[in-house]
PyMOL Python script that loads the backbone (N, CA, C, O; Angstrom):
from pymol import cmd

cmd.read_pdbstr("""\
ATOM      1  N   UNK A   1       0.825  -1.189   0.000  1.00  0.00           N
ATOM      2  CA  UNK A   1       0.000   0.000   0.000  1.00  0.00           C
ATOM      3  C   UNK A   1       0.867   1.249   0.000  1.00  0.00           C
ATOM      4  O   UNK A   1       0.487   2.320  -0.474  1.00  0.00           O
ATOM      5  N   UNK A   2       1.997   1.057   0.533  1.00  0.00           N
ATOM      6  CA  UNK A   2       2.776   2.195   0.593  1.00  0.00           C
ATOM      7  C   UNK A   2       3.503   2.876  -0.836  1.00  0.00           C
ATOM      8  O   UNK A   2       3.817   4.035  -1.108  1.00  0.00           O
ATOM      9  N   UNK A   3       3.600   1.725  -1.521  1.00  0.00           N
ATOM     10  CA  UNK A   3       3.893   1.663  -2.706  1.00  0.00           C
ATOM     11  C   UNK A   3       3.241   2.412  -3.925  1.00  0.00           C
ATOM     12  O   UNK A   3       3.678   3.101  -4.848  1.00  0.00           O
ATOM     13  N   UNK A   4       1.531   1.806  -3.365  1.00  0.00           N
ATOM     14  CA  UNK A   4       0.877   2.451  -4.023  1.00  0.00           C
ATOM     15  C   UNK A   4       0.277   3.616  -3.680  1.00  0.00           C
ATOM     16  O   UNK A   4      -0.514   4.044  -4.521  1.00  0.00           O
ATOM     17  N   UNK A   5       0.515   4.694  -2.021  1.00  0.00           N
ATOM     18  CA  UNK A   5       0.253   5.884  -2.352  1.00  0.00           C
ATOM     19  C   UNK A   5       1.494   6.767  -1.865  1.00  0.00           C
ATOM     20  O   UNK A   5       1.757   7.501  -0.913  1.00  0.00           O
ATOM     21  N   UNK A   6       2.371   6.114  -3.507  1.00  0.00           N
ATOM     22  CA  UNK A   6       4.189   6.895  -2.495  1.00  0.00           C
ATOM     23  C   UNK A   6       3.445   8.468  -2.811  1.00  0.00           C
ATOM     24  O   UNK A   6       3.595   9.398  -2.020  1.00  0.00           O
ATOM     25  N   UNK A   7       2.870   8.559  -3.710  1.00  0.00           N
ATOM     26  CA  UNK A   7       2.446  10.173  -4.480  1.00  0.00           C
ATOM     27  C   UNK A   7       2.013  10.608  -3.213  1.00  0.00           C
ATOM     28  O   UNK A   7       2.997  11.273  -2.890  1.00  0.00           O
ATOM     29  N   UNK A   8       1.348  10.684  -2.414  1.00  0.00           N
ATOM     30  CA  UNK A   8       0.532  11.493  -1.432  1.00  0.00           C
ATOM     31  C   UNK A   8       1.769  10.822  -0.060  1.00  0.00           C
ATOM     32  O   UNK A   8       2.278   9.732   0.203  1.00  0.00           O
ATOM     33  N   UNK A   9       1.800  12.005   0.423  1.00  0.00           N
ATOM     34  CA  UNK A   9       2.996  11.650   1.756  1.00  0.00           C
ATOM     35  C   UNK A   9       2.651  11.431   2.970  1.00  0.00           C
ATOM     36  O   UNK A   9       3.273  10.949   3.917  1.00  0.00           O
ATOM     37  N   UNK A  10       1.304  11.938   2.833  1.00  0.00           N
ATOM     38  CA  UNK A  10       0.896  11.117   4.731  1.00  0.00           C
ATOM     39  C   UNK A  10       0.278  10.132   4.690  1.00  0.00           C
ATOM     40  O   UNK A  10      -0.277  10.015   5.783  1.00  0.00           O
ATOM     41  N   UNK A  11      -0.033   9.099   3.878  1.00  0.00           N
ATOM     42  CA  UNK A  11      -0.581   7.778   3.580  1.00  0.00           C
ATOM     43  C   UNK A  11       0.662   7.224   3.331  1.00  0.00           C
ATOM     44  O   UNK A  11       0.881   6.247   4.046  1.00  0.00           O
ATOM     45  N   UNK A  12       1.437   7.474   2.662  1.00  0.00           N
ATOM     46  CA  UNK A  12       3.062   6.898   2.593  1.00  0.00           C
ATOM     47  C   UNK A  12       3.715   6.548   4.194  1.00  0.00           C
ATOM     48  O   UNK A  12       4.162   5.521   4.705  1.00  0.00           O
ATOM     49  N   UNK A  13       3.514   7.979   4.688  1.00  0.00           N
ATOM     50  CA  UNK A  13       4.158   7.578   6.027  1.00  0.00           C
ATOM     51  C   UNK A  13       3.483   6.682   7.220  1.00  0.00           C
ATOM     52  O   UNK A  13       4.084   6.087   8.114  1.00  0.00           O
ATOM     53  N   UNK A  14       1.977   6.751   6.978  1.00  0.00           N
ATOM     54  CA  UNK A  14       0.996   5.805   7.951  1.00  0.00           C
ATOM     55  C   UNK A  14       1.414   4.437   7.482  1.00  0.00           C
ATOM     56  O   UNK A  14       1.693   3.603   8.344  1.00  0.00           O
ATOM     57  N   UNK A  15       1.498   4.071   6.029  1.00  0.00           N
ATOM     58  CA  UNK A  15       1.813   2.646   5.694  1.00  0.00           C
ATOM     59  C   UNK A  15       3.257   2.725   6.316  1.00  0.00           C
ATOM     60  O   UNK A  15       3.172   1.858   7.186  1.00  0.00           O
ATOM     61  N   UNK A  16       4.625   3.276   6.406  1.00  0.00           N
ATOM     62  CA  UNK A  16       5.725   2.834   6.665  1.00  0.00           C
ATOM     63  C   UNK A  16       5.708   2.635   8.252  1.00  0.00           C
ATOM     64  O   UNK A  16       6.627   1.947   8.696  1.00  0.00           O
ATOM     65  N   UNK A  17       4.951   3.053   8.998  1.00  0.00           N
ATOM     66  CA  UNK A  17       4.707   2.992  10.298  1.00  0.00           C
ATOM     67  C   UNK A  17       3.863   2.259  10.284  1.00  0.00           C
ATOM     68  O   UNK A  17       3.122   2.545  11.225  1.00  0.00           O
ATOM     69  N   UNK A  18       3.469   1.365   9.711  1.00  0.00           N
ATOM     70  CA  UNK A  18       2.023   0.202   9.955  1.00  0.00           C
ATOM     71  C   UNK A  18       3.352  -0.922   9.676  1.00  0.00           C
ATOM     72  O   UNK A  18       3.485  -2.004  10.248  1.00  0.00           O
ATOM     73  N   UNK A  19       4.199  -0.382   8.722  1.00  0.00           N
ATOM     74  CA  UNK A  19       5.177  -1.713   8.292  1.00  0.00           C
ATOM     75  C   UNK A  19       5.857  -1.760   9.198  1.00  0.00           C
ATOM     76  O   UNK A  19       5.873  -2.921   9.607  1.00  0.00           O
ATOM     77  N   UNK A  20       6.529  -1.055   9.845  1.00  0.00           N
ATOM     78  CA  UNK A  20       7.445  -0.413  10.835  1.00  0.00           C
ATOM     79  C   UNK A  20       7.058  -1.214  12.028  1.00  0.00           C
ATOM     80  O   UNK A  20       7.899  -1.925  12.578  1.00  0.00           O
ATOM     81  N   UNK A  21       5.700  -1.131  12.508  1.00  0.00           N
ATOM     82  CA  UNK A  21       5.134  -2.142  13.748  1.00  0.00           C
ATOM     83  C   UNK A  21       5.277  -3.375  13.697  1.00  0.00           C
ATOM     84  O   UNK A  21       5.684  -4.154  14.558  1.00  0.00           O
ATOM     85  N   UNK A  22       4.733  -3.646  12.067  1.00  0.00           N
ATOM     86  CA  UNK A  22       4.240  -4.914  11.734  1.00  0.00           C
ATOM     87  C   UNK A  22       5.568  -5.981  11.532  1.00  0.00           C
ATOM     88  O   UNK A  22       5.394  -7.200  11.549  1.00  0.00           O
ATOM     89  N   UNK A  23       7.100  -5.274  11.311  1.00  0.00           N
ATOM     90  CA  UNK A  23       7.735  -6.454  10.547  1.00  0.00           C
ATOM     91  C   UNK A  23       8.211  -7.553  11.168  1.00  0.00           C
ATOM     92  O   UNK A  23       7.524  -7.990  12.091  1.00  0.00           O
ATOM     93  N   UNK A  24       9.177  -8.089  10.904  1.00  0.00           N
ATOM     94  CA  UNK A  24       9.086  -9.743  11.429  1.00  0.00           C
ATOM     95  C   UNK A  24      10.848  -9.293  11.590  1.00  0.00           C
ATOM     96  O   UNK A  24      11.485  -9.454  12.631  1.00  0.00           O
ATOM     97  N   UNK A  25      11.325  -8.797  10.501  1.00  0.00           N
ATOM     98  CA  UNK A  25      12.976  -8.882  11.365  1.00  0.00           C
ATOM     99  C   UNK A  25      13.332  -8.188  12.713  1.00  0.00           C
ATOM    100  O   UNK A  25      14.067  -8.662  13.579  1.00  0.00           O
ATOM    101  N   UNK A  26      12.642  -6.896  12.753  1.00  0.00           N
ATOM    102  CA  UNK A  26      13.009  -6.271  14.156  1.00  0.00           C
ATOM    103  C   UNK A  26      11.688  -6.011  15.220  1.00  0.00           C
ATOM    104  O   UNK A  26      11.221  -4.898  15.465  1.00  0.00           O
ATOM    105  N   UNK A  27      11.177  -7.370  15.820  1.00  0.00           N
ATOM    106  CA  UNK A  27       9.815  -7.037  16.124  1.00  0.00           C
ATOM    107  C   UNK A  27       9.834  -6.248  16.988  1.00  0.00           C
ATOM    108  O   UNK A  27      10.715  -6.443  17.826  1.00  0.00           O
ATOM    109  N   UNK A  28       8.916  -5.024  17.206  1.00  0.00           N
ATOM    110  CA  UNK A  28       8.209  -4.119  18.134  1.00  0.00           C
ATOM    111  C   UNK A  28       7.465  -4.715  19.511  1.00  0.00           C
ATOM    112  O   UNK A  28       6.260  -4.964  19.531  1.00  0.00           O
ATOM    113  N   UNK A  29       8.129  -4.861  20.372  1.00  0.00           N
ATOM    114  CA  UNK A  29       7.574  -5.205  21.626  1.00  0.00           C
ATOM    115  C   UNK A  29       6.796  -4.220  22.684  1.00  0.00           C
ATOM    116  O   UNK A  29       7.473  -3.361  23.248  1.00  0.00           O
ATOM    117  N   UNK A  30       5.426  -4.318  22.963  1.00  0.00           N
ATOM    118  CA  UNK A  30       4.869  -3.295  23.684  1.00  0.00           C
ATOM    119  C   UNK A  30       4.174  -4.238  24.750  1.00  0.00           C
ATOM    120  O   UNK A  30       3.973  -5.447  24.630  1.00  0.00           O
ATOM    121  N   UNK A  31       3.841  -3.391  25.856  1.00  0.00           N
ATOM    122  CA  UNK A  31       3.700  -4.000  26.970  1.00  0.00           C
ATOM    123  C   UNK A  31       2.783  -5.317  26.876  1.00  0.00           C
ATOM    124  O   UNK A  31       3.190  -6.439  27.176  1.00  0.00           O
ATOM    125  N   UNK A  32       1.986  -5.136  26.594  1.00  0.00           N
ATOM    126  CA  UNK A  32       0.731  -6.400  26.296  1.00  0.00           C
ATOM    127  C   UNK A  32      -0.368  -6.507  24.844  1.00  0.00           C
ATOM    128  O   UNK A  32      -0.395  -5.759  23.867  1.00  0.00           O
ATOM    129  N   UNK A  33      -1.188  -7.685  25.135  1.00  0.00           N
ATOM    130  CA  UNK A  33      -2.244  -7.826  24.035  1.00  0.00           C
ATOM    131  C   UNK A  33      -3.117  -6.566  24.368  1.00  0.00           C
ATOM    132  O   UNK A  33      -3.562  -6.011  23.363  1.00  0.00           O
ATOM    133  N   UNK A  34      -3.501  -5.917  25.740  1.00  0.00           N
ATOM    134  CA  UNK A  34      -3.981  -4.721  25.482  1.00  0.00           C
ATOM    135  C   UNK A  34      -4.082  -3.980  24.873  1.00  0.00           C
ATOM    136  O   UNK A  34      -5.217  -3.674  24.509  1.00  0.00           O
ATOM    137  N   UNK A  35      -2.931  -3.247  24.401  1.00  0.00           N
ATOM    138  CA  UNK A  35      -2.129  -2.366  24.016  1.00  0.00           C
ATOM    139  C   UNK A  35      -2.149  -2.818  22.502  1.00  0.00           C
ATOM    140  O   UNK A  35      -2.093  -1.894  21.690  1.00  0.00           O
ATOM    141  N   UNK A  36      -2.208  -3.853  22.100  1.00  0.00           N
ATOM    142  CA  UNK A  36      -1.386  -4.358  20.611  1.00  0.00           C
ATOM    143  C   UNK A  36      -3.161  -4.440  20.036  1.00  0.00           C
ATOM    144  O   UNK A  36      -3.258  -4.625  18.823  1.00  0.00           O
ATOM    145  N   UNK A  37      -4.350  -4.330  20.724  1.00  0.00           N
ATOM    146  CA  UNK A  37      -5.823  -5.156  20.185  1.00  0.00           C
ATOM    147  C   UNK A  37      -6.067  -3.115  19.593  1.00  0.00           C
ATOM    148  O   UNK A  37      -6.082  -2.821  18.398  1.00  0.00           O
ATOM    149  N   UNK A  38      -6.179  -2.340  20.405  1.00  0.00           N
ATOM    150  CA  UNK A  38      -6.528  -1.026  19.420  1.00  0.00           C
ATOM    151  C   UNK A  38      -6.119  -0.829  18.586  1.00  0.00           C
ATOM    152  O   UNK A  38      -6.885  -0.489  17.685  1.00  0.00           O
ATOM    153  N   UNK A  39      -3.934  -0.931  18.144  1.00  0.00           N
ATOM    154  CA  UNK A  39      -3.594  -0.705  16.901  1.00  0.00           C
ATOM    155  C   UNK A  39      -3.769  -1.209  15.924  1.00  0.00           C
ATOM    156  O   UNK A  39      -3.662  -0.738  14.792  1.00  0.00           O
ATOM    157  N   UNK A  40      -4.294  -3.041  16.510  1.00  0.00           N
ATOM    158  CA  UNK A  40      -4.827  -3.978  15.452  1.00  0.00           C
ATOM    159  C   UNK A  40      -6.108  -3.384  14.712  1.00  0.00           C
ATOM    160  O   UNK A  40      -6.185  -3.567  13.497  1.00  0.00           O
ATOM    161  N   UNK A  41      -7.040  -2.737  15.317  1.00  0.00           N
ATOM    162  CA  UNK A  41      -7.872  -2.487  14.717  1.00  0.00           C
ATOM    163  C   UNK A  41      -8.333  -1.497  14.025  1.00  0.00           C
ATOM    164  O   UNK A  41      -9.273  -1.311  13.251  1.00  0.00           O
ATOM    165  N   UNK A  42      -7.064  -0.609  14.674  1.00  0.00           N
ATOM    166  CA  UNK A  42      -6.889   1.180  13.834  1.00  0.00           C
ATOM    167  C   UNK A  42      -6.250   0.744  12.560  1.00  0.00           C
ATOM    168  O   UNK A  42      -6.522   1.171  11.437  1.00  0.00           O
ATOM    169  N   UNK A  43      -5.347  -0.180  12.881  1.00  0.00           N
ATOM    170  CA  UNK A  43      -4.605  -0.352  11.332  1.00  0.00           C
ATOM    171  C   UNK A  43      -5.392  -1.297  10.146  1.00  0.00           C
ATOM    172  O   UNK A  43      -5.081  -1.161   8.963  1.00  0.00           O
ATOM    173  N   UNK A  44      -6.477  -2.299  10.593  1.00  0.00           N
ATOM    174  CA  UNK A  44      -7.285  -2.698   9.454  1.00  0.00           C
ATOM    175  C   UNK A  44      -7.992  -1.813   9.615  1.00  0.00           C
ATOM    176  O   UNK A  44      -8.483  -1.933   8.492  1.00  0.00           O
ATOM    177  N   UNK A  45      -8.470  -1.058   9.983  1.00  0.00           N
ATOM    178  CA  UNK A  45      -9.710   0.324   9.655  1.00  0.00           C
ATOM    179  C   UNK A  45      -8.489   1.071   8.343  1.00  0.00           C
ATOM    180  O   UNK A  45      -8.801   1.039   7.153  1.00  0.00           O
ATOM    181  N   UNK A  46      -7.727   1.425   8.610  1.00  0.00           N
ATOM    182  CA  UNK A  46      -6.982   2.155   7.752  1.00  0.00           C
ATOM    183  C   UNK A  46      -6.121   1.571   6.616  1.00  0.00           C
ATOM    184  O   UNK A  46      -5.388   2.112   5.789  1.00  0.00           O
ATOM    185  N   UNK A  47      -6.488   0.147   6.875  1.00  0.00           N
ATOM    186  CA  UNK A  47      -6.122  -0.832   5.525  1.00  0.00           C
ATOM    187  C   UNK A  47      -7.292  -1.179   4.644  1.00  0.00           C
ATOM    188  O   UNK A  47      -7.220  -1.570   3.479  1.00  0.00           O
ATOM    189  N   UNK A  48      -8.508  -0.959   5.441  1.00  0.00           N
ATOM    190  CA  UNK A  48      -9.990  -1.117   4.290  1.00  0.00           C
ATOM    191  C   UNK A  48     -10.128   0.099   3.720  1.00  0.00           C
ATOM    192  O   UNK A  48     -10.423   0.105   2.525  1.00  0.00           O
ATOM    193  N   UNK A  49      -9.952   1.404   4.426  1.00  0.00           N
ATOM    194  CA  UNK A  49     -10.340   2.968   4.143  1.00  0.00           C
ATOM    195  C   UNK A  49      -9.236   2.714   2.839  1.00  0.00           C
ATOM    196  O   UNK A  49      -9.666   3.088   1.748  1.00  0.00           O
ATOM    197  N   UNK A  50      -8.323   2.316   2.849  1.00  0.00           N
ATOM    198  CA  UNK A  50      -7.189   2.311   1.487  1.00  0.00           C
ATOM    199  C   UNK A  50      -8.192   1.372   0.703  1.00  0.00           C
ATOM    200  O   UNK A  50      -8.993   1.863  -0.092  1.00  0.00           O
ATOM    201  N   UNK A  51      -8.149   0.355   0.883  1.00  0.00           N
ATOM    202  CA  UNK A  51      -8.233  -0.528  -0.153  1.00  0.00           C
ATOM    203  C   UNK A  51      -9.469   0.022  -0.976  1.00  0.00           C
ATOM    204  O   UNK A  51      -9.438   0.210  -2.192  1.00  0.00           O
ATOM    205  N   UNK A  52     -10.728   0.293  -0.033  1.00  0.00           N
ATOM    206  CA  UNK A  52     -12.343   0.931  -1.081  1.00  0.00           C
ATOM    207  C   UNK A  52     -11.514   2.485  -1.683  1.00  0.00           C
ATOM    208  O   UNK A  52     -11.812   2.762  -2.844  1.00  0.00           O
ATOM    209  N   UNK A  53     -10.797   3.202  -1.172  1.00  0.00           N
ATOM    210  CA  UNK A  53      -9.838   4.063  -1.405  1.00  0.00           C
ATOM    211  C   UNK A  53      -9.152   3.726  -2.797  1.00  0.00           C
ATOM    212  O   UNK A  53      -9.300   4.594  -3.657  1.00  0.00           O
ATOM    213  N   UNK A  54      -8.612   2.891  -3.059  1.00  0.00           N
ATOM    214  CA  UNK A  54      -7.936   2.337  -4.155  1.00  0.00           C
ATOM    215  C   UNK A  54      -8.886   1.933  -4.974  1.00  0.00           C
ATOM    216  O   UNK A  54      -8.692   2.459  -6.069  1.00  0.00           O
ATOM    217  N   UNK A  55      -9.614   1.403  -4.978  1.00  0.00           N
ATOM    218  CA  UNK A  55     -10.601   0.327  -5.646  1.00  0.00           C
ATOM    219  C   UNK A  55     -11.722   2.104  -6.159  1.00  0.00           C
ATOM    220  O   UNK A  55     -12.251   2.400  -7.230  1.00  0.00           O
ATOM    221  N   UNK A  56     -11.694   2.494  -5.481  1.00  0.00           N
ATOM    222  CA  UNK A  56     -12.823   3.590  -6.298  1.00  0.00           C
ATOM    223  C   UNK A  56     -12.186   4.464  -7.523  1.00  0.00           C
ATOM    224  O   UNK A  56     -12.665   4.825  -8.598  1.00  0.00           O
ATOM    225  N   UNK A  57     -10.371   4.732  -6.659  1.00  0.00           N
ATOM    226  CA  UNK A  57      -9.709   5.359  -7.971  1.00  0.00           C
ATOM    227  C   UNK A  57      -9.663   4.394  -9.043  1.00  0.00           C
ATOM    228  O   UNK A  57     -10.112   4.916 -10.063  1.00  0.00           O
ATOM    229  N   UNK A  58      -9.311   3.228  -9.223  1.00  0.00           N
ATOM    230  CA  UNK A  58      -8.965   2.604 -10.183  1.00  0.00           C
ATOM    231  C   UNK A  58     -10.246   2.358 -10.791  1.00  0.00           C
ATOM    232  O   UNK A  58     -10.135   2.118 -11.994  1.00  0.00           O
ATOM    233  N   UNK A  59     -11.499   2.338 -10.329  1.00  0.00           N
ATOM    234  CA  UNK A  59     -12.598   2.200 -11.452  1.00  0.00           C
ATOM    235  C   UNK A  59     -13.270   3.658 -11.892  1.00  0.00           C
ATOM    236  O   UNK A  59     -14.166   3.824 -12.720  1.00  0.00           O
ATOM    237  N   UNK A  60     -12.789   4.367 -11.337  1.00  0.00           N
ATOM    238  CA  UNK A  60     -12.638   5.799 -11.729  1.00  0.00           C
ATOM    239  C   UNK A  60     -12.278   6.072 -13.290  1.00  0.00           C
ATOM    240  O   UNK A  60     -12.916   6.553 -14.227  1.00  0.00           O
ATOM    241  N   UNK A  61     -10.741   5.458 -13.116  1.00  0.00           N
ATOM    242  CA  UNK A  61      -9.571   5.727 -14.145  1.00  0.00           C
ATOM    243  C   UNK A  61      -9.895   4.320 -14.986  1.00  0.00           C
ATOM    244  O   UNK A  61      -9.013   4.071 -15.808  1.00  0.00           O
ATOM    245  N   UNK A  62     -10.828   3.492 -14.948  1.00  0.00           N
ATOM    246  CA  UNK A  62     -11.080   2.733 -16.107  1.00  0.00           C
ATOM    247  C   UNK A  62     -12.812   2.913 -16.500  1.00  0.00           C
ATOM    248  O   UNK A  62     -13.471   2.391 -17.399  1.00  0.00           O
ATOM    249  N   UNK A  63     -13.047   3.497 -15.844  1.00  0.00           N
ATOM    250  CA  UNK A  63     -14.768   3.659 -16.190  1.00  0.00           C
ATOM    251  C   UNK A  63     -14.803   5.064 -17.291  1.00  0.00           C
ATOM    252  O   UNK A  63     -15.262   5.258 -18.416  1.00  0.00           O
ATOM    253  N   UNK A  64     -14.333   5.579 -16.658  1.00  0.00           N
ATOM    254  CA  UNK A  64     -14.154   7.547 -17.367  1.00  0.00           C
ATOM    255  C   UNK A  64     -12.709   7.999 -18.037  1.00  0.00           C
ATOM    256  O   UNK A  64     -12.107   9.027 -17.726  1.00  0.00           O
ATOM    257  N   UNK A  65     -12.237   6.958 -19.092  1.00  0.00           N
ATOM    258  CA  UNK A  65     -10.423   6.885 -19.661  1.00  0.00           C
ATOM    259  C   UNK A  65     -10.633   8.410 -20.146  1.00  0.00           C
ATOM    260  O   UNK A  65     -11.753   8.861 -20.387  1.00  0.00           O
ATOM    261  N   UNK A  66      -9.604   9.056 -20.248  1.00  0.00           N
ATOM    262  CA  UNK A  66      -9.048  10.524 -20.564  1.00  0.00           C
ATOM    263  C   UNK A  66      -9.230  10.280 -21.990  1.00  0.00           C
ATOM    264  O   UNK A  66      -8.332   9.449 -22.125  1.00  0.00           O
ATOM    265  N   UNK A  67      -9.703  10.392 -23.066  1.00  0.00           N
ATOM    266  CA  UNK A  67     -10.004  10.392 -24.476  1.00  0.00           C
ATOM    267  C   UNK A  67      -9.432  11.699 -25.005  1.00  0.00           C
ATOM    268  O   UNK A  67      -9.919  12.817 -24.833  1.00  0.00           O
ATOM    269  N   UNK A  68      -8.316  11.389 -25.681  1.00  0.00           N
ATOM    270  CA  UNK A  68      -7.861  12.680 -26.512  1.00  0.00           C
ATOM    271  C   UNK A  68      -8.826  12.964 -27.817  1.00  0.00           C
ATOM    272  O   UNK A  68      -9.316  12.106 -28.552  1.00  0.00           O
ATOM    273  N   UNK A  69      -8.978  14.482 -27.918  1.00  0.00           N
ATOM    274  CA  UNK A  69      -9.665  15.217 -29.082  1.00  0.00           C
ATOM    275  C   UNK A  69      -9.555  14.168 -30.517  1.00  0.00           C
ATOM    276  O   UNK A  69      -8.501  13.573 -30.739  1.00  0.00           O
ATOM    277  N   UNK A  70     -10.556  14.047 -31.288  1.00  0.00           N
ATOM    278  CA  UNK A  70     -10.079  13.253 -32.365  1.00  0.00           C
ATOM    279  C   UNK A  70      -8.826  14.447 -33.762  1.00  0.00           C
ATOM    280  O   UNK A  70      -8.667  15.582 -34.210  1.00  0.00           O
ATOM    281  N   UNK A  71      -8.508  13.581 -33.795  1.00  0.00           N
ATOM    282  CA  UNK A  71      -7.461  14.709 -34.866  1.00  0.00           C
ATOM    283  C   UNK A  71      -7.260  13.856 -36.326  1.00  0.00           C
ATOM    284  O   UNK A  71      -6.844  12.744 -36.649  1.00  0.00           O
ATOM    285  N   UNK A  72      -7.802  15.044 -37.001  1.00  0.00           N
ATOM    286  CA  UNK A  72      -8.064  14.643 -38.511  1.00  0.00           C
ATOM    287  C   UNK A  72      -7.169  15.099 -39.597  1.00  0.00           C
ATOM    288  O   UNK A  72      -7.429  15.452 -40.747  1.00  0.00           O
ATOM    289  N   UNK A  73      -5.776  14.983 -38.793  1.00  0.00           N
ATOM    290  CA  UNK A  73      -4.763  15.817 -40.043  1.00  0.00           C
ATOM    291  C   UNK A  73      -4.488  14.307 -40.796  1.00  0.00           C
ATOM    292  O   UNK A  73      -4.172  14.579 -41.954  1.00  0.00           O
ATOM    293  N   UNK A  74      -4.482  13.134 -40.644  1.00  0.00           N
ATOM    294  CA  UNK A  74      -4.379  12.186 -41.331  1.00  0.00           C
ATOM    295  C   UNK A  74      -5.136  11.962 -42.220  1.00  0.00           C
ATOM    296  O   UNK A  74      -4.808  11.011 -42.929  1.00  0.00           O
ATOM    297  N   UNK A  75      -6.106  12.504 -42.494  1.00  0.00           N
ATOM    298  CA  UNK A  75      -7.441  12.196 -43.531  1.00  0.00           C
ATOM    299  C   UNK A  75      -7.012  13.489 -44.659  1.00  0.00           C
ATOM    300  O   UNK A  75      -7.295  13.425 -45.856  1.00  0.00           O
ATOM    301  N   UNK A  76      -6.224  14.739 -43.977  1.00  0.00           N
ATOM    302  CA  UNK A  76      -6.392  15.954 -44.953  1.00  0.00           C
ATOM    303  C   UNK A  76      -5.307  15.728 -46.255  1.00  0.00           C
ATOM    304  O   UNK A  76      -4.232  15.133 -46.197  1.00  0.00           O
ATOM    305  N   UNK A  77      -5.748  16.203 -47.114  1.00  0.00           N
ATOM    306  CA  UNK A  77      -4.995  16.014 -48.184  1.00  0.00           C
ATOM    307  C   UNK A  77      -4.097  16.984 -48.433  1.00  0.00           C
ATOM    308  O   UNK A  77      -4.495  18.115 -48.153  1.00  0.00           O
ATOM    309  N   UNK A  78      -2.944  16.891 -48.898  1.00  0.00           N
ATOM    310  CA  UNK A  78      -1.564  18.353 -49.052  1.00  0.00           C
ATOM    311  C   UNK A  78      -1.884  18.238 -50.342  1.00  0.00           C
ATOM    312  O   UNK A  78      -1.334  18.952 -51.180  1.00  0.00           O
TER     313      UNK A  78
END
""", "prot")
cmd.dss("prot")
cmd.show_as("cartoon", "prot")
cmd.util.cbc("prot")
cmd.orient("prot")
């Protein structure tokens, strides 16, 4: 996800800090499952808000394609 919103920089930085918690080589130790059950659920709230997020641009950008002007200098005769 981070990947896909490097363009916009505070969704860039929420994903590198979601990765940042999440990774497996240097795990993040915090006091308890207490503590670890809210970010679990702030961070899939903010992994669905992306994904319908993503999923609306991309049928956006294939429902409504940018259509350039038609251009008829190929038909004109010199």
């Amino acid at each position: 996800m981070a990947i896909i919103f490097r363009k916009d920089f505070f969704r860039l930085m929420v994903f590198l800090l979601i990765g940042f918690l999440f990774n497996p080589i240097y795990p993040v130790y915090l006091q308890g499952k207490s503590v670890w059950v809210p970010i679990d659920i702030i961070c899939a709230m903010i992994f669905l808000l992306a994904t319908v997020d993503f999923s609306m641009i991309r049928e956006s950008k294939i429902s409504n394609p940018v259509e350039k002007p038609k251009d008829y200098t190929r038909d004109k005769i010199y």
